[in-house]
Steps between C-alpha positions, in 0.01 A plus 500: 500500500464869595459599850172530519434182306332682193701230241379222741167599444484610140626194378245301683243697382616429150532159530210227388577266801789463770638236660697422820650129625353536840191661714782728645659630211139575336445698849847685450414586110153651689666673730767671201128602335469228259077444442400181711223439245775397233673325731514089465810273731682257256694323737846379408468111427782214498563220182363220703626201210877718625518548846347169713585229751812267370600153596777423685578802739764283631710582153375823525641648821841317457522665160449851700682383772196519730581267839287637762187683524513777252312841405535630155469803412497662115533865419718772441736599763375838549339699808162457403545073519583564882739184528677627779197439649506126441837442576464643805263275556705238449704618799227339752492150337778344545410164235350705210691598174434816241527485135431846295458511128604837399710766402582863566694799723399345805710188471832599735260641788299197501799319488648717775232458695485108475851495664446727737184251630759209463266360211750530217471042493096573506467751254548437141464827250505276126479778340305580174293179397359453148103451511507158386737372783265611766213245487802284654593741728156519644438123532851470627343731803309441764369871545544817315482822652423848418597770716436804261358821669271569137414282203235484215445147487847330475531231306708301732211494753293293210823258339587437857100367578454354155811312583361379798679679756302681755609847555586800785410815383472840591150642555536732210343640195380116274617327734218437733313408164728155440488434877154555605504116391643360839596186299779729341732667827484758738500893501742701735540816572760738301844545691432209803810276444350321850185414289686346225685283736149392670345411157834321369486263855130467423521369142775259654266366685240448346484651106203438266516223237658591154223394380245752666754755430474432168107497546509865589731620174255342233273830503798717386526325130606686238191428273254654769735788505550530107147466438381740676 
């Protein structure tokens, strides 16, 4: 856009409707001077028949070599995913394992940074994973976390829940629109390693059933989304 936002504007003027995938990015496309009164949220949705509870978690977690309490986490392995801040994390619970699901220029820092922590036997970066490989991944988990400083509405926050597995989040952007089901995690704040590590014990302790997890993912469906 231009400066001043004039494209921004124009285009939303010319537009017959506009859409956003949470309450916050409809705010932001306000805020760029996009008119409210064409504005509608779609929210981003998750294949439910695709990602869901599966037997035998047991098979599962030896497949991903999962032995101990373990955090998943799936996205790109760039600045904006913040996983430094999870593994960091890590560094105050001495019995709890990392996976992350993802690819990119941040891989030999994080890596760096998980020796320097003495966590290199607790962290595990797998690397890219195709789509249809993570529905096991997620069962295969017993948390996932996402430390990102900004999303829309990411879809691992609603495969991880539709999967059954209750979630950390940051309190950012869509976020606070999947969680402000208690049945589906906790928010944190953006940056606070020492919260992660408080809502990781927590979960160990006591963690909602996969079952109301699940519970809280069944309003994201594709078909409401599509629909509308």
């Amino acid at each position: 856009r231009s400066p001043d936002g004039r494209w921004v504007s124009e285009v939303g003027e010319r537009a017959e409707g506009l859409a956003g995938v949470s309450d916050s990015i409809v705010s932001d496309m306000v805020a760029l001077g996009m008119p409210e009164h064409k504005m509608q949220v779609l929210r981003n949705g998750v294949d439910l028949e695709r990602f869901k509870p599966l037997p035998d978690r047991a098979q599962l977690r030896a497949q991903w070599g999962m032995h101990r309490f373990t955090a998943v986490s799936v996205g790109s392995l760039i600045p904006r995913k913040c996983h430094e801040v999870t593994i960091r994390a890590l560094a105050r619970l001495p019995d709890v394992d990392l996976v992350i699901a993802g690819e990119g220029p941040e891989r030999e820092r994080l890596m760096a940074l998980s020796r320097e922590l003495g966590l290199q036997a607790r962290v595990r970066l797998l690397g890219s994973v195709p789509h249809d490989q993570l529905v096991g991944l997620y069962n295969a988990a017993d948390v996932s976390v996402l430390a990102s400083f900004h999303e829309g509405l990411a879809n691992a926050l609603l495969e991880a829940i539709a999967c059954g597995v209750p979630l950390i989040a940051t309190n950012v952007d869509g976020a606070p629109e999947v969680l402000d089901d208690p049945r589906a995690g906790v928010m944190v704040p953006v940056g606070d390693a020492g919260a992660i590590a408080r809502a990781l014990h927590a979960m160990r302790l006591s963690a909602p059933s996969r079952a109301e997890v699940r519970a809280s993912a069944e309003r994201f469906d594709w078909a409401a989304t599509t629909d509308a």
